[in-house]
KOLTITOR-553104 format. One line per field, with one value per atom (N, C-alpha, C): atom name; residue in three letters; x negated, y negated, z negated. Coordinates in pm, whole numbers, plus 50000, padded with zeros to 5 digits. Layout:
atom [CA,...]
type [ala,...]
px [X,...]
py [Y,...]
pz [Z,...]
// end
This chain:
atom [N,CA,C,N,CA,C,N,CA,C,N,CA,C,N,CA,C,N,CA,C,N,CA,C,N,CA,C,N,CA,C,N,CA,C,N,CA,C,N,CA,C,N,CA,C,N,CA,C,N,CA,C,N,CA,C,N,CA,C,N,CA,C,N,CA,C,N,CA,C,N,CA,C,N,CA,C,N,CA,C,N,CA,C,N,CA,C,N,CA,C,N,CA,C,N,CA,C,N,CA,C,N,CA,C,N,CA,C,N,CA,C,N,CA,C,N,CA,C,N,CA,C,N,CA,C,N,CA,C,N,CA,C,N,CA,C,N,CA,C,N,CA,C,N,CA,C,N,CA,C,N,CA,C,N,CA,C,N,CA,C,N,CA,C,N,CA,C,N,CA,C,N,CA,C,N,CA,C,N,CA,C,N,CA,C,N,CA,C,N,CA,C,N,CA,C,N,CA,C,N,CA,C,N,CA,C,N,CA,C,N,CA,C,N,CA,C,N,CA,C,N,CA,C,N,CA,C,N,CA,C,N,CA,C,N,CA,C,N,CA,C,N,CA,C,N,CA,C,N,CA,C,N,CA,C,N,CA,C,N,CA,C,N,CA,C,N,CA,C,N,CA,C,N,CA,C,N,CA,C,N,CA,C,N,CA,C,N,CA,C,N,CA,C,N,CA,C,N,CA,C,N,CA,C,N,CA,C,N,CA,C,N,CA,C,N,CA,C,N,CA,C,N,CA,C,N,CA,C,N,CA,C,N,CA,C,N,CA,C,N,CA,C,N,CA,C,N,CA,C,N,CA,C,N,CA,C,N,CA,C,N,CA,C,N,CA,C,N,CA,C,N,CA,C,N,CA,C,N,CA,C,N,CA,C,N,CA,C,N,CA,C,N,CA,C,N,CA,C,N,CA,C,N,CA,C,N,CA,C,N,CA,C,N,CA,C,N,CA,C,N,CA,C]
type [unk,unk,unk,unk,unk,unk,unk,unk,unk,unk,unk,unk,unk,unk,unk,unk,unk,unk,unk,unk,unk,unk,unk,unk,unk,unk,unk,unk,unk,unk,unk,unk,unk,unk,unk,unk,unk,unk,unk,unk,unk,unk,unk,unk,unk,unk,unk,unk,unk,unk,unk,unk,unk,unk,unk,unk,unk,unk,unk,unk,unk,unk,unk,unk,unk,unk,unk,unk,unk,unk,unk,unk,unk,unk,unk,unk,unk,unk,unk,unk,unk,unk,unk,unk,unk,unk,unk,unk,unk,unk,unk,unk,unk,unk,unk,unk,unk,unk,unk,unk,unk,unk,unk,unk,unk,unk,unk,unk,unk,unk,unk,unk,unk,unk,unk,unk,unk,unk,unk,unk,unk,unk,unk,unk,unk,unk,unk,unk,unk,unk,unk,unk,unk,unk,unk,unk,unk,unk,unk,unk,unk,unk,unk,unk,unk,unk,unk,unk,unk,unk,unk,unk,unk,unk,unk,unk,unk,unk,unk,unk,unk,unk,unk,unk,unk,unk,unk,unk,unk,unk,unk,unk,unk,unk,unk,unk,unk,unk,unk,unk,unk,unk,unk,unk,unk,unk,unk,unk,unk,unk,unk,unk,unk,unk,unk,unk,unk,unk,unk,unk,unk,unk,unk,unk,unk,unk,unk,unk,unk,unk,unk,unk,unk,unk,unk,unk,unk,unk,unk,unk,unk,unk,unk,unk,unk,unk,unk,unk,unk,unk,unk,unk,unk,unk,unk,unk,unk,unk,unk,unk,unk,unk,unk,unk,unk,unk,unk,unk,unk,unk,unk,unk,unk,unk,unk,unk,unk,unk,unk,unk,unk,unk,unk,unk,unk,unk,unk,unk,unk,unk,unk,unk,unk,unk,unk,unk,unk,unk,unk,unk,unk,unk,unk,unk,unk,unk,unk,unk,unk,unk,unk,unk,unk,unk,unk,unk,unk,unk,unk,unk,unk,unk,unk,unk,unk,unk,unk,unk,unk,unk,unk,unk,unk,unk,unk,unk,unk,unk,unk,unk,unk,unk,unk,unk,unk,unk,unk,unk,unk,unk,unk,unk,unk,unk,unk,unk,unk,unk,unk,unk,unk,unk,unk,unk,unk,unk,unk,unk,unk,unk,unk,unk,unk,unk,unk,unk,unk,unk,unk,unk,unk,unk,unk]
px [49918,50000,49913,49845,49718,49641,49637,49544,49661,49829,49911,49879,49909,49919,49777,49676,49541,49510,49563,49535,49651,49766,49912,49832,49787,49718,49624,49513,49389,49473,49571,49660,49698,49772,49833,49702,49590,49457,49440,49413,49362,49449,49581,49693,49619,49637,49632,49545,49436,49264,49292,49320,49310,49372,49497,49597,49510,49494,49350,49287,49174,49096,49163,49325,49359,49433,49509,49573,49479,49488,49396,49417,49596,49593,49613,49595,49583,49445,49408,49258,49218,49102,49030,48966,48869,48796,48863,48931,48999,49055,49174,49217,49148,49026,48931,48870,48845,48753,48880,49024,49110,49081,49075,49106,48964,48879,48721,48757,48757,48768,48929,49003,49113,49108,49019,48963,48864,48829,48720,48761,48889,48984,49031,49087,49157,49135,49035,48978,48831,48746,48620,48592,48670,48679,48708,48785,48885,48779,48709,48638,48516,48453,48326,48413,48510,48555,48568,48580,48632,48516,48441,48258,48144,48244,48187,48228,48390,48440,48340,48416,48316,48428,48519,48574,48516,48484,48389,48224,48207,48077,48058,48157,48177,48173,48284,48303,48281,48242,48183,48052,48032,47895,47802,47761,47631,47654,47810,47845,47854,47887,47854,47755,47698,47538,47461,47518,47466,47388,47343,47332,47345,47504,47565,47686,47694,47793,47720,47772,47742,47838,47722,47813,47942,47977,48160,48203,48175,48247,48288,48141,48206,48330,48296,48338,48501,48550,48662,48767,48666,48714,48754,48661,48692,48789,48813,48931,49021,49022,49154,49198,49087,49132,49220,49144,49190,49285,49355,49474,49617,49561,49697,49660,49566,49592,49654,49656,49706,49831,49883,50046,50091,50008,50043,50024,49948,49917,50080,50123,50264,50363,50352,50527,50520,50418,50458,50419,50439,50425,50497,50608,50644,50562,50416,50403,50264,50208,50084,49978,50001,49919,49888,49988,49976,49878,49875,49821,49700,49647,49528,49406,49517,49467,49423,49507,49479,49378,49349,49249,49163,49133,49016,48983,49032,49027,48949,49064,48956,48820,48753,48730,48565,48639,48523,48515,48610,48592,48523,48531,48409,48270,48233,48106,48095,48147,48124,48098,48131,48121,47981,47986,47840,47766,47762,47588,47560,47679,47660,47683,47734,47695,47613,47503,47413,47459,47371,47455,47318,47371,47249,47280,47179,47199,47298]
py [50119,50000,49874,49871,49766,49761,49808,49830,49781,49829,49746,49601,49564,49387,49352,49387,49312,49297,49386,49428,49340,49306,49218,49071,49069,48869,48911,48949,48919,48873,48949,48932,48798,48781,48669,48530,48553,48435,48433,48571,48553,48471,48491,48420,48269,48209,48084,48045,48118,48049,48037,48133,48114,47994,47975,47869,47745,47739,47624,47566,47676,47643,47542,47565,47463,47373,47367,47258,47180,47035,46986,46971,46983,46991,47076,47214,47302,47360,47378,47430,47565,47578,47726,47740,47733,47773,47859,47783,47825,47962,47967,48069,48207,48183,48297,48341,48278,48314,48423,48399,48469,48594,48608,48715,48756,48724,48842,48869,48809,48832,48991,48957,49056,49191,49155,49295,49348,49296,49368,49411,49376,49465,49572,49534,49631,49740,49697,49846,49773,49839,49866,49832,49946,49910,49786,49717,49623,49519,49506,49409,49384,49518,49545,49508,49521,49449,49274,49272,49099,49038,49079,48969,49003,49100,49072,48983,48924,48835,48745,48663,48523,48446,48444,48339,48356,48450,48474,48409,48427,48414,48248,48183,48056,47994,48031,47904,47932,48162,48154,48205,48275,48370,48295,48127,48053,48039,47956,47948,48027,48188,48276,48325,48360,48384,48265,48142,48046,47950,47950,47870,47727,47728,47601,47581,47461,47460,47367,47383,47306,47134,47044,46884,46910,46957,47001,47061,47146,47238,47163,47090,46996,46867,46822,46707,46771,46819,46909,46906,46959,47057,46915,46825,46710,46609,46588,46512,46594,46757,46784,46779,46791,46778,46627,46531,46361,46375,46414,46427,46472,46599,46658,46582,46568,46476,46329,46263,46183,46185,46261,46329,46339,46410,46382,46282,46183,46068,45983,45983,45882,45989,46130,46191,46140,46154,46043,45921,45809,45673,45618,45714,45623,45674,45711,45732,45748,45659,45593,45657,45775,45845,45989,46052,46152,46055,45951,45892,45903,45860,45835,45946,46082,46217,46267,46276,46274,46225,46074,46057,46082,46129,46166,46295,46400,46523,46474,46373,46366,46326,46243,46189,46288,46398,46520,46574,46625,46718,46669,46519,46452,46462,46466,46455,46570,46688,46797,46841,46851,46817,46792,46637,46569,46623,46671,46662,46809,46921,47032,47137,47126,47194,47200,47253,47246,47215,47155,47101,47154,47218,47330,47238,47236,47198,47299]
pz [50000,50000,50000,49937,49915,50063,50115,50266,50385,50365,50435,50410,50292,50233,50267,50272,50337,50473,50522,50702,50733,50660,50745,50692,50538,50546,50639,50699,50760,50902,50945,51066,51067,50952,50972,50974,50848,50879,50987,51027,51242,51335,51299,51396,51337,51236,51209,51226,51218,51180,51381,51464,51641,51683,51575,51640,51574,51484,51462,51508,51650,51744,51824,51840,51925,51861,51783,51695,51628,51663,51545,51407,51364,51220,51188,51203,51137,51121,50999,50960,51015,51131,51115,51032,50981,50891,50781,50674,50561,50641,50741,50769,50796,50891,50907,50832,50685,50556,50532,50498,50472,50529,50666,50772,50730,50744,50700,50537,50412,50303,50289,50344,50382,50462,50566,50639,50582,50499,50437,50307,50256,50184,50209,50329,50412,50499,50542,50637,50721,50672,50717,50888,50950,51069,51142,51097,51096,51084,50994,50951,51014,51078,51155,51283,51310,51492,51461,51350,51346,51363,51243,51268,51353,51471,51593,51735,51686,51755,51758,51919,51941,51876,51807,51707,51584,51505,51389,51419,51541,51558,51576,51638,51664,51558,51442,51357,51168,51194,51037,51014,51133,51099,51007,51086,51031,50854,50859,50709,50588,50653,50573,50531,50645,50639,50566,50498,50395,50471,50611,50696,50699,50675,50663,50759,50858,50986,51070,51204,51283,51292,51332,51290,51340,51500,51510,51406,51385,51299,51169,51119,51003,51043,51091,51142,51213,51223,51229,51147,51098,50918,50846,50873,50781,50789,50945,51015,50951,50970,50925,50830,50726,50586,50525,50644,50625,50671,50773,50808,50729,50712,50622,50444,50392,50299,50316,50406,50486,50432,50536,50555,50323,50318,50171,50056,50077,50056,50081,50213,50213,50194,50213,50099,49981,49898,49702,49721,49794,49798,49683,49628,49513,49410,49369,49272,49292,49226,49239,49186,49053,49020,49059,49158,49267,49392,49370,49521,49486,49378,49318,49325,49242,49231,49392,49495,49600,49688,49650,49670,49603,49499,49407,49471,49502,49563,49692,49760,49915,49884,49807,49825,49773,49693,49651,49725,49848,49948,50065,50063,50182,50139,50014,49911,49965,49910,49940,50086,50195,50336,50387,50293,50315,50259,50134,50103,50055,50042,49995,50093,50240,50338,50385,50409,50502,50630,50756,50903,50939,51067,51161,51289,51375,51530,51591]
// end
């Protein structure tokens, strides 16, 4: 039962983390960490076909492998993150200390971005 529920999330990260590549607000990254962390719950096999994709290879191999990311890849990741915090930034406009917190978060996750990823050519 446990090997159904990991092999259906890694499915579903893969759908999202792919639809990612082309949506700009929706995040790949986050999603494909799902889909490898899940296939590798889930089935062995599964997991040895994924991190041989050229979508694994594209946008996690370097980061996993502790590498870091490439400036797209950051610079991506980071628009998107400004974006959908964005979007949540004006749903609580009436309430100034959700706005605040929000930005306190962005404002760690750009720090973070910047100076605690490594950036590869």
């Amino acid at each position: 039962m446990k090997k159904i529920f990991y092999l259906t999330l890694g499915c579903v990260g893969l759908g999202l983390g792919a639809a990612g590549t082309v949506l700009p607000v929706l995040p790949t990254v986050p999603f494909l960490l799902l889909a490898t962390y899940s296939f590798a719950k889930g089935s062995e096999r599964m997991h040895q076909w994924f991190i041989h994709t050229k979508l694994y290879q594209n946008h996690l191999a370097d980061f996993v492998n502790g590498k870091g990311m490439t400036k797209q890849t950051k610079r991506r990741a980071m628009v998107t993150v400004t974006l959908t915090m964005s979007i949540s930034f004006l749903m609580v406009h009436q309430r100034p200390l959700l706005q605040l917190m929000l930005f306190g978060i962005w404002c760690c996750l750009m720090l973070y971005f910047t100076f605690k990823i490594k950036t590869i050519a």
